[in-house]
One Martini backbone bead per residue (centre of mass of N, CA, C, O) as a GRO file, in nm:
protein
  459
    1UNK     BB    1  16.391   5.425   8.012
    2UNK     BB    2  16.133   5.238   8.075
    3UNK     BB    3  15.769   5.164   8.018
    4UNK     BB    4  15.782   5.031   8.342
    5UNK     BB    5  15.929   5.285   8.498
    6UNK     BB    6  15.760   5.516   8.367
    7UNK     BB    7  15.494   5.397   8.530
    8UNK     BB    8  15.634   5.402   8.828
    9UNK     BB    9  15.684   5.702   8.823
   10UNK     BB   10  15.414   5.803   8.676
   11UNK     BB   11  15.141   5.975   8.706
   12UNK     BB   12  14.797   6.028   8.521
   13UNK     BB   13  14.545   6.232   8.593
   14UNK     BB   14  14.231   6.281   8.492
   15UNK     BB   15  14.107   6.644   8.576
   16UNK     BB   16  13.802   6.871   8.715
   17UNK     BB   17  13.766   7.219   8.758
   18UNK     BB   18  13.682   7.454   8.884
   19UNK     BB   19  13.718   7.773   9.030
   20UNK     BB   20  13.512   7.698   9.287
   21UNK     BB   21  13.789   7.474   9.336
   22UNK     BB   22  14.076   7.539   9.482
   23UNK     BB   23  14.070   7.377   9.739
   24UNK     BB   24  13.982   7.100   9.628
   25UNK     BB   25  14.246   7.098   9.444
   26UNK     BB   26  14.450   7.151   9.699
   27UNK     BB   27  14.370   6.875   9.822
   28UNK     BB   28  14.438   6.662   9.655
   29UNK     BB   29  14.760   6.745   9.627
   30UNK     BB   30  14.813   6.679   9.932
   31UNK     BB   31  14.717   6.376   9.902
   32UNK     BB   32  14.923   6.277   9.698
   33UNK     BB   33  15.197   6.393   9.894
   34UNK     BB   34  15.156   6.174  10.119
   35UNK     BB   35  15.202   5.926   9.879
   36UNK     BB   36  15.451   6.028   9.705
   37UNK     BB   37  15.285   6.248   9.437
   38UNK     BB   38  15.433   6.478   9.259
   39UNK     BB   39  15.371   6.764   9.092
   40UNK     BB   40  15.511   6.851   8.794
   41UNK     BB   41  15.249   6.842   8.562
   42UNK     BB   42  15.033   7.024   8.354
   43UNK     BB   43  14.799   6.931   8.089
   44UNK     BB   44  14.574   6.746   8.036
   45UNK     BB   45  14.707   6.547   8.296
   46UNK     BB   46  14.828   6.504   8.569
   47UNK     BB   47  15.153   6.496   8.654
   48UNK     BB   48  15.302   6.258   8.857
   49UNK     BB   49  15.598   6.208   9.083
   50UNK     BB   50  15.738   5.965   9.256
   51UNK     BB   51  15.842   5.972   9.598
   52UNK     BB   52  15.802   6.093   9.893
   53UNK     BB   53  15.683   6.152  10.153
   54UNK     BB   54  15.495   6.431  10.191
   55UNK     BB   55  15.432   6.714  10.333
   56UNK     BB   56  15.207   6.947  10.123
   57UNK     BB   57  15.168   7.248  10.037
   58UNK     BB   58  14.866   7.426   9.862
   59UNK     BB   59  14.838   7.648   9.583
   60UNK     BB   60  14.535   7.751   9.421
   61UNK     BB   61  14.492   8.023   9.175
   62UNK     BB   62  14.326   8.314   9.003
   63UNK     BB   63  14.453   8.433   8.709
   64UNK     BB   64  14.324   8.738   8.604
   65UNK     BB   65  14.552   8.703   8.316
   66UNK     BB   66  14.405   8.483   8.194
   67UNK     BB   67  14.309   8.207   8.001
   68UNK     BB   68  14.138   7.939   7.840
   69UNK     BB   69  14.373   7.933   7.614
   70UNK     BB   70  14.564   7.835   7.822
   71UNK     BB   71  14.834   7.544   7.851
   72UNK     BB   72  15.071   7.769   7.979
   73UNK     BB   73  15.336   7.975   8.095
   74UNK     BB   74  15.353   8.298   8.044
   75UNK     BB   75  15.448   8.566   8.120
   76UNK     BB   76  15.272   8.671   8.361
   77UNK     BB   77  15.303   8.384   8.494
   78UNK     BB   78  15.609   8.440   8.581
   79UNK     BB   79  15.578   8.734   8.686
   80UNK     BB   80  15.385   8.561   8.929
   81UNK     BB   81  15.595   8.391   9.054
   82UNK     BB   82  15.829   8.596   9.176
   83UNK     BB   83  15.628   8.689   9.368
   84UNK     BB   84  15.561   8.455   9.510
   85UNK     BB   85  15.830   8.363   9.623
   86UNK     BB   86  15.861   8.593   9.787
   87UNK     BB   87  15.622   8.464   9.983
   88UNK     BB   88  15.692   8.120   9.987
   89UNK     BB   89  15.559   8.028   9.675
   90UNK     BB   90  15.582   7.785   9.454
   91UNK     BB   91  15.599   7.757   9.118
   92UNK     BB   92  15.455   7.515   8.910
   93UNK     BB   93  15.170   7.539   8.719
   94UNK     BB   94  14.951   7.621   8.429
   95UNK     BB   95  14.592   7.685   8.351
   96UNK     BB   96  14.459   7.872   8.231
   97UNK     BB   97  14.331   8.065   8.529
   98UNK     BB   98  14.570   7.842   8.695
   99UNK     BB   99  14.758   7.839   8.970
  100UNK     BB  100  15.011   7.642   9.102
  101UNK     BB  101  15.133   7.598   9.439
  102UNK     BB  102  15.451   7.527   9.693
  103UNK     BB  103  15.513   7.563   9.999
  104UNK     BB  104  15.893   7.644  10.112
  105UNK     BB  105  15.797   7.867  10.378
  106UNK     BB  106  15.660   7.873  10.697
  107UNK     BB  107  15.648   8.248  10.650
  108UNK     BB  108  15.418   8.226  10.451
  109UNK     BB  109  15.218   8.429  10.262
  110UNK     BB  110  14.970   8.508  10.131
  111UNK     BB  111  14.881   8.570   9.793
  112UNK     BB  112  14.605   8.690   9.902
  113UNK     BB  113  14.325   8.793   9.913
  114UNK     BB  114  13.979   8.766  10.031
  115UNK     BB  115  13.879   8.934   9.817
  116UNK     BB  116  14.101   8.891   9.562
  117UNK     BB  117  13.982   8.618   9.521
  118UNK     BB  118  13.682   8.662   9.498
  119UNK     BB  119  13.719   8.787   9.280
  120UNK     BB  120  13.875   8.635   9.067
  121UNK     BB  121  13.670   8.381   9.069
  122UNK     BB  122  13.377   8.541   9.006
  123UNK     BB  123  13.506   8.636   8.695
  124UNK     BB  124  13.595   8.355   8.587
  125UNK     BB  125  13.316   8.220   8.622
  126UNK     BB  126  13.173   8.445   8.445
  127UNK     BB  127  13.325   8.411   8.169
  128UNK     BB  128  13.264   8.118   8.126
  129UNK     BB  129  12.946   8.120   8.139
  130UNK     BB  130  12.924   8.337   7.922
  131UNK     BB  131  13.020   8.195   7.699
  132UNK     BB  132  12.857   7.941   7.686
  133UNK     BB  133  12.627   8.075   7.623
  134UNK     BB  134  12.695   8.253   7.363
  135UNK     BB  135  12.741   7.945   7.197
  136UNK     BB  136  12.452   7.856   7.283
  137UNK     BB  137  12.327   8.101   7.075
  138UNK     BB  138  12.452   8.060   6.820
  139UNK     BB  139  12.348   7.829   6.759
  140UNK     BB  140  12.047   7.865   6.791
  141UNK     BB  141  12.058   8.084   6.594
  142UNK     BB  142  12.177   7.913   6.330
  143UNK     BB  143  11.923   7.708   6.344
  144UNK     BB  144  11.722   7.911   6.310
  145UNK     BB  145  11.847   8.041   6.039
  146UNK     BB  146  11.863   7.749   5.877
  147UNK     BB  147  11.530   7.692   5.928
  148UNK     BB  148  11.310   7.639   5.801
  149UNK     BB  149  11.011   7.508   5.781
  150UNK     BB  150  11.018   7.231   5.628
  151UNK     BB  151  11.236   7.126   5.831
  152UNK     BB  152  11.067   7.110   6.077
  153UNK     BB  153  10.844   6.932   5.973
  154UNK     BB  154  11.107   6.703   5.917
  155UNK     BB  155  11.205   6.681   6.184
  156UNK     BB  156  10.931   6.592   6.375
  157UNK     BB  157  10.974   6.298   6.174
  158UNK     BB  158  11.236   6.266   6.396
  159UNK     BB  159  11.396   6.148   6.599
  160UNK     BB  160  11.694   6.249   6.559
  161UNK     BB  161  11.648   6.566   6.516
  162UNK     BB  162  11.502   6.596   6.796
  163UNK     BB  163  11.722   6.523   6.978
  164UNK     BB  164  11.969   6.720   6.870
  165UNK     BB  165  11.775   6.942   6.986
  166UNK     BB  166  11.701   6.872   7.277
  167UNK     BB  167  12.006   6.857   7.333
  168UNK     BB  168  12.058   7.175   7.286
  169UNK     BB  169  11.829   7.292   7.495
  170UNK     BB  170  11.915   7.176   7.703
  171UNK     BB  171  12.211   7.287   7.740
  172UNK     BB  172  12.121   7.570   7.724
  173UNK     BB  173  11.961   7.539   8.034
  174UNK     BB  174  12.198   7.469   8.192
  175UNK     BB  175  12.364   7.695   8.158
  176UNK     BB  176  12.151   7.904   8.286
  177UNK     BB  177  12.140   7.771   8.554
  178UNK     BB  178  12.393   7.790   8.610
  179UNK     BB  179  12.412   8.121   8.618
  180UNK     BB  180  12.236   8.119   8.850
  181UNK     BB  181  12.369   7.947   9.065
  182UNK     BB  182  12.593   8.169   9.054
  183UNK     BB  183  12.467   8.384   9.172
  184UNK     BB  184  12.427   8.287   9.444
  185UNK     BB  185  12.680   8.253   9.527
  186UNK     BB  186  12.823   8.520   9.517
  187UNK     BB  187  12.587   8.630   9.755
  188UNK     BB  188  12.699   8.465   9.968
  189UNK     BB  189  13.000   8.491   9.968
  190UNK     BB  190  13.005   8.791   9.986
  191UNK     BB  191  12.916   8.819  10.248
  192UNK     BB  192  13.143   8.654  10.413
  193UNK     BB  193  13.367   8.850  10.317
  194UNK     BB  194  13.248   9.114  10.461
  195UNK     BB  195  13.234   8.926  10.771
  196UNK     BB  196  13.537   8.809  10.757
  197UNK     BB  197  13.466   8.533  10.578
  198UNK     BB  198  13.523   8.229  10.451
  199UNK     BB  199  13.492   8.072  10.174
  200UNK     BB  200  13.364   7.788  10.006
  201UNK     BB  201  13.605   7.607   9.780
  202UNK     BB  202  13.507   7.333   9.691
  203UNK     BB  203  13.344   7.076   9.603
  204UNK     BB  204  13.130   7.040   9.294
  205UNK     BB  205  12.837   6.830   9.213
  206UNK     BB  206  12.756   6.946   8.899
  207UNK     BB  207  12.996   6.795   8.715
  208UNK     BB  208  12.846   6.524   8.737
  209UNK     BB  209  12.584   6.597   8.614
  210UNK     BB  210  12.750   6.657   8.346
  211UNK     BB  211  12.823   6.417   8.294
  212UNK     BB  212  12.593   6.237   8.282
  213UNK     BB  213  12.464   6.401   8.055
  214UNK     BB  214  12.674   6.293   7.833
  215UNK     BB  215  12.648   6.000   7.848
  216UNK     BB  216  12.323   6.007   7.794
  217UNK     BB  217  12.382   6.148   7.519
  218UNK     BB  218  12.578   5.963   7.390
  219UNK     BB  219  12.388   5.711   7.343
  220UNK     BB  220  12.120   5.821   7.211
  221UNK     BB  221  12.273   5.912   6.963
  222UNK     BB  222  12.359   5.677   6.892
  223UNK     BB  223  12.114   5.474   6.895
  224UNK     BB  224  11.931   5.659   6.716
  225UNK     BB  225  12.121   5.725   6.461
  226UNK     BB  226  12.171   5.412   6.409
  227UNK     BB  227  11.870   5.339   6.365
  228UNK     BB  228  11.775   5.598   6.186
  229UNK     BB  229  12.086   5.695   6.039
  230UNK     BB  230  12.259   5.442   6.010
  231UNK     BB  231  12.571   5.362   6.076
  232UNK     BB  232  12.665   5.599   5.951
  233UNK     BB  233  12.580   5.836   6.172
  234UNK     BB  234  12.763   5.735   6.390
  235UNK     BB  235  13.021   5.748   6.264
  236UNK     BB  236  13.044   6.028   6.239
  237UNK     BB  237  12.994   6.125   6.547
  238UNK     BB  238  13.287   5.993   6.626
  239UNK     BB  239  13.444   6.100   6.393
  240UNK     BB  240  13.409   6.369   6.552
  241UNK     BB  241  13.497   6.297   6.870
  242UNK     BB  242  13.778   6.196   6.792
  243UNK     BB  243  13.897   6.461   6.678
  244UNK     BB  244  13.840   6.638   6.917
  245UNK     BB  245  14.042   6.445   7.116
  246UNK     BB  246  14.287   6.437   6.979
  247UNK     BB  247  14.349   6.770   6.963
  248UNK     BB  248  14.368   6.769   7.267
  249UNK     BB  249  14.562   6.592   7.319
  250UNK     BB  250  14.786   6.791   7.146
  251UNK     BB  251  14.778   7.013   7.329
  252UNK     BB  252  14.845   6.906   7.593
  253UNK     BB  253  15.126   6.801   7.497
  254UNK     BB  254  15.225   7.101   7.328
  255UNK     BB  255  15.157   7.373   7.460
  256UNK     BB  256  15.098   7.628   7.328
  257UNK     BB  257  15.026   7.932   7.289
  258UNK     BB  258  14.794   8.128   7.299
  259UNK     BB  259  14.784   8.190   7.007
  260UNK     BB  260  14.838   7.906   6.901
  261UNK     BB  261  14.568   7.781   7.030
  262UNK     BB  262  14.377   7.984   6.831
  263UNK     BB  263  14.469   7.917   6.549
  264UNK     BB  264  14.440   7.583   6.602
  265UNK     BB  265  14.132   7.581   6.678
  266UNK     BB  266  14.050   7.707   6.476
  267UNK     BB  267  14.097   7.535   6.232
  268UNK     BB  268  13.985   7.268   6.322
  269UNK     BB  269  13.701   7.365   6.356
  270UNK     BB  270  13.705   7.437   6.006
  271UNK     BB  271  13.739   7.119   5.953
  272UNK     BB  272  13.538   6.994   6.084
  273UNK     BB  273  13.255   7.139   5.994
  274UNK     BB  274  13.329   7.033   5.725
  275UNK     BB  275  13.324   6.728   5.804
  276UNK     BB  276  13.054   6.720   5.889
  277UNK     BB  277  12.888   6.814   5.658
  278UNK     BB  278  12.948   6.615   5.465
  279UNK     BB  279  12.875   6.375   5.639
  280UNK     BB  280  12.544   6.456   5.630
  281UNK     BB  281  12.524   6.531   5.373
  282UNK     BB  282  12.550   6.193   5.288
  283UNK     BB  283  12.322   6.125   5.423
  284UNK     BB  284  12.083   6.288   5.300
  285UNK     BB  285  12.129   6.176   5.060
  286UNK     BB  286  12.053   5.884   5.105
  287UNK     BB  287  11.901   5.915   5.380
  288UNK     BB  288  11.647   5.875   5.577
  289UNK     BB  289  11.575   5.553   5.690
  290UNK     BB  290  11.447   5.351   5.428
  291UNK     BB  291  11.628   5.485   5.199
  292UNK     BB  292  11.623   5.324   4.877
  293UNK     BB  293  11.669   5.344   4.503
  294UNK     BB  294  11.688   5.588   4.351
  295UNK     BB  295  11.831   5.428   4.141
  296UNK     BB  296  11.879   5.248   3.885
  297UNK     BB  297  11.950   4.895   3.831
  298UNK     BB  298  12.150   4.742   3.638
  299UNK     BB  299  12.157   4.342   3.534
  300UNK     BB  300  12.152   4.185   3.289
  301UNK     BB  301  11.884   4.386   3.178
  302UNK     BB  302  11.771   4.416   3.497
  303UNK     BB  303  11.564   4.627   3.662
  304UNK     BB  304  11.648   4.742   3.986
  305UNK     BB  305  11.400   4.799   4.247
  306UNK     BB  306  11.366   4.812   4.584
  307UNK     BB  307  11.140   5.021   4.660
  308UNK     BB  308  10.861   4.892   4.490
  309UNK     BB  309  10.775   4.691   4.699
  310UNK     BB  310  10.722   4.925   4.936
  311UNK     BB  311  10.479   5.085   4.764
  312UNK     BB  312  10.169   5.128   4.851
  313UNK     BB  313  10.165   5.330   4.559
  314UNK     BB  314  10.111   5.305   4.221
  315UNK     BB  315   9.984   5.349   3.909
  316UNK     BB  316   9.860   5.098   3.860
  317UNK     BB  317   9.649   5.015   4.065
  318UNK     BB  318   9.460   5.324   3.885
  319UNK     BB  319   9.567   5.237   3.607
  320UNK     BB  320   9.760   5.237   3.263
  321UNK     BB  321  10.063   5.136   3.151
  322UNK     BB  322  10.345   5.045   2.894
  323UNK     BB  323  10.547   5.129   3.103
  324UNK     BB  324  10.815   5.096   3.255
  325UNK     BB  325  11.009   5.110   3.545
  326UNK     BB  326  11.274   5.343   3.631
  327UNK     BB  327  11.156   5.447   3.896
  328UNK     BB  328  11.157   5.413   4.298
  329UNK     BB  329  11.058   5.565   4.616
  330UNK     BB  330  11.143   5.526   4.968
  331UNK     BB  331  10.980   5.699   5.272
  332UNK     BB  332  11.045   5.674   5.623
  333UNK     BB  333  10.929   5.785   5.929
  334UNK     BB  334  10.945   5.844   6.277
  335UNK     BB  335  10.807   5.962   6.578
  336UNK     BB  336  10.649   6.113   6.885
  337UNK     BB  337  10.440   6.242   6.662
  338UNK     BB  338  10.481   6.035   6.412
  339UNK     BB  339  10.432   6.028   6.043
  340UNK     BB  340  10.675   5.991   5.711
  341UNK     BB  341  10.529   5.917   5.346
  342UNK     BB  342  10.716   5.846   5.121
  343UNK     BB  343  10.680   5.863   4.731
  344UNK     BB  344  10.817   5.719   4.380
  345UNK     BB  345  10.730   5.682   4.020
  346UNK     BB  346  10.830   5.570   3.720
  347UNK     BB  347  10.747   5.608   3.369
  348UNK     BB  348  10.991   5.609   3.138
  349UNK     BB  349  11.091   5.860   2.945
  350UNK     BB  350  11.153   6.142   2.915
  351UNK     BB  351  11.137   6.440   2.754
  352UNK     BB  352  11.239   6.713   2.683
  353UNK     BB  353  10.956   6.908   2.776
  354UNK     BB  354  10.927   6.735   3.029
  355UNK     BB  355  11.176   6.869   3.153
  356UNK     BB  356  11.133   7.160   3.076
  357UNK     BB  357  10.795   7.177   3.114
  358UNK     BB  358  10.707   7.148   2.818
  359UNK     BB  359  10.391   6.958   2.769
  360UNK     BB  360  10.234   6.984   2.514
  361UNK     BB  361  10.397   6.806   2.286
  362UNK     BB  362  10.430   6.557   2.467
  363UNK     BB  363  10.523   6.244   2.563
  364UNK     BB  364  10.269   6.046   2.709
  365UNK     BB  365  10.478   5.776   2.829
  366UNK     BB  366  10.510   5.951   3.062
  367UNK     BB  367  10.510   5.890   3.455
  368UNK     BB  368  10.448   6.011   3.760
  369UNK     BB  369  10.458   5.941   4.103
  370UNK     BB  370  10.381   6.135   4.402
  371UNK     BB  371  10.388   6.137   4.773
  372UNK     BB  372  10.265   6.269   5.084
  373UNK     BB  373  10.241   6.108   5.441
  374UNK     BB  374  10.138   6.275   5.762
  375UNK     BB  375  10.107   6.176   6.066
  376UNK     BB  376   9.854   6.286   6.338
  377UNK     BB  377   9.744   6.385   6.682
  378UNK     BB  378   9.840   6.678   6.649
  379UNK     BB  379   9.715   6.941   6.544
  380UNK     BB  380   9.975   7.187   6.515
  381UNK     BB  381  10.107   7.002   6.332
  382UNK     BB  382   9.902   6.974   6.098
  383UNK     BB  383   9.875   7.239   6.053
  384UNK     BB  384  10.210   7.304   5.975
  385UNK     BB  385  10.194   7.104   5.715
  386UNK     BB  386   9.979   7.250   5.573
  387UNK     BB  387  10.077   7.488   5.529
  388UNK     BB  388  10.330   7.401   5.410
  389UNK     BB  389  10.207   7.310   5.125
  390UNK     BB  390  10.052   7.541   5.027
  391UNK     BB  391  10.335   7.757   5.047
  392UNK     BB  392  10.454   7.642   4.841
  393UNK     BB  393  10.621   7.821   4.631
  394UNK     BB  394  10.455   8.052   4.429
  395UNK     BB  395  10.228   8.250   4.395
  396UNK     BB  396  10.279   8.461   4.176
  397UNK     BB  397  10.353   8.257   3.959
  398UNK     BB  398  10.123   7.956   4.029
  399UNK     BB  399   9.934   8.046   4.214
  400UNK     BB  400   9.655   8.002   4.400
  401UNK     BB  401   9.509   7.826   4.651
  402UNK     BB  402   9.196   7.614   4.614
  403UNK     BB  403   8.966   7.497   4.598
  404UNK     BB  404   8.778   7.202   4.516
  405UNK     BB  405   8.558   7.098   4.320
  406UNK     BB  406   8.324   6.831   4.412
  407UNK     BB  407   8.224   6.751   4.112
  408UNK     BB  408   8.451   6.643   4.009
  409UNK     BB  409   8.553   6.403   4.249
  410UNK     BB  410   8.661   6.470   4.528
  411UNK     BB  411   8.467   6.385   4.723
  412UNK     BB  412   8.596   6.109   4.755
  413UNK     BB  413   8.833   6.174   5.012
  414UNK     BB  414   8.647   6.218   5.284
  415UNK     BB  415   8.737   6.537   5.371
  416UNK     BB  416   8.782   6.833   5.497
  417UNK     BB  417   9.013   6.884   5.267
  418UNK     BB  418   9.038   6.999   4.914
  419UNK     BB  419   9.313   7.078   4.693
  420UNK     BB  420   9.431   7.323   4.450
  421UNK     BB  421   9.532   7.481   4.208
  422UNK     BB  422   9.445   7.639   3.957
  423UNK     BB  423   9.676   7.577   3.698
  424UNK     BB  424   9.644   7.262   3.810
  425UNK     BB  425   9.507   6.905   3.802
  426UNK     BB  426   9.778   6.693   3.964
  427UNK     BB  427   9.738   6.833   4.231
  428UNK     BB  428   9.706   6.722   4.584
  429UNK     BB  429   9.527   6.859   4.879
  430UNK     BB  430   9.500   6.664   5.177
  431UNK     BB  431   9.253   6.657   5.464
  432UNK     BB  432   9.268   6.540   5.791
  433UNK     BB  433   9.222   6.492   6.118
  434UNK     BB  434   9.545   6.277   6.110
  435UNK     BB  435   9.604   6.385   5.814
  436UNK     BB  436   9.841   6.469   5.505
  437UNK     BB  437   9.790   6.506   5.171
  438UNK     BB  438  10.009   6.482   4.886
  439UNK     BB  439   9.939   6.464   4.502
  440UNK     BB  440  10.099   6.365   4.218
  441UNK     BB  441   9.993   6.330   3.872
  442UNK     BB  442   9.991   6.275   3.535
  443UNK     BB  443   9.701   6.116   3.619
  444UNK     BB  444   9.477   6.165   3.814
  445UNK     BB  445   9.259   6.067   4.013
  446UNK     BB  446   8.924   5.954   3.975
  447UNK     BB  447   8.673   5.870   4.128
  448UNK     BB  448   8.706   5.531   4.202
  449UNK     BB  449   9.064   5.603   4.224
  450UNK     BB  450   9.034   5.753   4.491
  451UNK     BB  451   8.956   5.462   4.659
  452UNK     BB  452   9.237   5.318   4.603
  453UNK     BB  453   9.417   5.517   4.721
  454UNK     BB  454   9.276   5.553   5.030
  455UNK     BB  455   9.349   5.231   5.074
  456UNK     BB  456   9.673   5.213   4.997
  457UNK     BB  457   9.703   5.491   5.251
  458UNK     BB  458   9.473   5.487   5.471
  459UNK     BB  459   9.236   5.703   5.449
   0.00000   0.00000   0.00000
């Protein structure tokens, strides 16, 4: 047969059915044996084959023994088949919790009753619907326990981070609403089974809201992501969900049974989480917004560093120094919250002293520069990075945060608060009314320097 016979004579159709939709999926199917197309099987897309027009009555039900995880028919769904031809009724193909039959006989009699029918499809949509809850309860609970205080505020003054939590808590949300409507459905049904009266399992205009809802979710993803974190970050979202899609159609054409469906989506599952996971590692590796040159290049001997041109405050600005830059990075976040801009220049190459931390009869040649300002105009975040980083490090080891004496020079930050550990006057933590700077230096700024950095950094 050819591919042009093979195509003449065969229709794929993808659809998706909820099961409180058993009879708008059985009127289907029967219009489109009307045109003359008859359901061979089921895979992950309804194949039909072409014939004679025929009136052809079909029935979808819920096989109450079924699982989601089914994707051909089990033992119990043939033996659930051979009780339904004596009833009258052609068994199909199965999938999930559906069997679908073709009526072959007349005086065919129904296959459950209207109570034995509410209740499998009721079981059903509950045990979906409870599932994805649940799923999506893992999912926000393993995010909670996995973001610190520090990711949280840096999450912030991210869109791309922003989006992919907002869009976990919509889903979330709706999955929850969804809860909802299906308890009051089933209230209603329940009702009706009761009064002798057939509840209506047709169409459900739900799920086109979820297509909706994933296709806008899906682009913005796209776009804020290729925006905020550079082309890999969309490559790596596509080349996960082309894996995802890939997986799905390969379970639909080769129809695995049971157990081996469970340990095949687990196993690509756990290759997948590794496989994002590794390609995100790499991406915050690289640096989230325009942040590029943490290592230095040399070429024919001289050193380029692209991010120290980015640089708004070098230590050169209110200091001098004879040492030649060697390092330089520059990182801008912004978000609908506000905005955070580190920087670090490094000048000279540090001492063993140096790199081990015991400073005192260090190398005085290297000298390094690094701040983190963050701007925003809503209080609560502002608070919140204050603590953050006043919190940072161990207190029982570093000691604690205190004032910093105004004598000292520090009050020209002009500033609500300035702050310092005790232990040390490298570090300086600075509070504005809509900014937070945190400021170290092998050689910190003192009186006239501190309004140079002050103009430099905009504060």
């Amino acid at each position: 047969m050819t591919k042009v016979e093979d195509q003449t004579r065969f229709r794929r159709v993808f659809r998706y059915y909820r099961y409180i939709e058993t009879d708008a999926f059985a009127q289907y199917l029967h219009e489109m044996s009307l045109k003359g197309w008859h359901l061979k099987e089921w895979k992950l897309w309804l194949e039909f084959e072409k014939g004679e027009c025929r009136d052809i009555e079909y029935a979808v039900e819920v096989f109450p023994k079924g699982s989601e995880m089914d994707v051909k028919p089990g033992a119990d769904a043939e033996e659930y088949a051979e009780y339904c031809r004596a009833a009258g009724w052609e068994f199909v193909d199965s999938r999930r919790r559906f069997c679908i039959f073709r009526k072959i006989a007349e005086d065919a009699i129904p296959i459950v009753t209207e109570e034995e029918r509410f209740k499998n499809i009721r079981q059903a949509e509950w045990k979906r619907c409870l599932m994805s809850v649940l799923i999506g309860m893992f999912i926000m609970g393993m995010a909670a326990v996995q973001f610190s205080r520090a990711e949280i505020v840096f999450m912030l003054f991210s869109n791309m981070l922003l989006l992919l939590g907002l869009t976990l808590a919509v889903l979330f949300t709706c999955e929850i609403l969804q809860c909802i409507v299906l308890a009051v459905w089933c209230i209603k049904a329940g009702k009706k089974v009761r009064a002798g009266e057939r509840p209506s399992y047709g169409k459900s205009w739900e799920k086109y809201v979820w297509y909706g809802m994933a296709v806008i979710i899906l682009i913005e993803l796209t776009v804020v992501w290729g925006k905020e974190g550079g082309g890999d970050s969309a490559v790596t979202l596509w080349i996960f969900l082309g894996i995802t899609a890939a997986v799905l159609l390969g379970i639909g054409f080769y129809r695995p049974a049971r157990r081996e469906n469970w340990a095949l989506q687990l196993a690509v599952g756990v290759g997948v989480g590794v496989i994002w996971c590794i390609g995100m590692g790499i991406i915050f590796v690289q640096g989230i917004g325009q942040e590029t040159g943490l290592v230095k290049v040399e070429t024919d001997g001289e050193i380029i560093l692209p991010d120290e041109e980015k640089l708004p405050l070098v230590l050169t600005d209110y200091t001098q120094t004879e040492e030649a830059v060697t390092l330089a990075h520059y990182n801008e976040l912004s978000s609908v919250f506000g905005t955070m801009m580190s920087g670090a220049v490094e000048y000279g190459e540090p001492s063993s002293e140096e790199v081990s931390g015991d400073g005192a009869d260090a190398d005085q040649g290297w000298q390094r520069l690094t701040y983190t300002v963050y701007r925003t105009d809503i209080p609560w975040i502002l608070d919140l990075v204050w603590k953050e980083e006043l919190e940072s490090g161990d207190p029982e080891r570093y000691g604690w945060i205190t004032e910093t004496d105004a004598d000292s020079g520090y009050d020209r930050w002009q500033a609500e608060k300035v702050m310092r550990r005790d232990w040390e006057e490298n570090t300086v933590y600075v509070r504005y009314e809509d900014a937070v700077l945190t400021l170290y230096a092998t050689e910190p700024p003192r009186g006239e320097q501190i309004d140079i950095v002050r103009e430099k950094l905009g504060l």
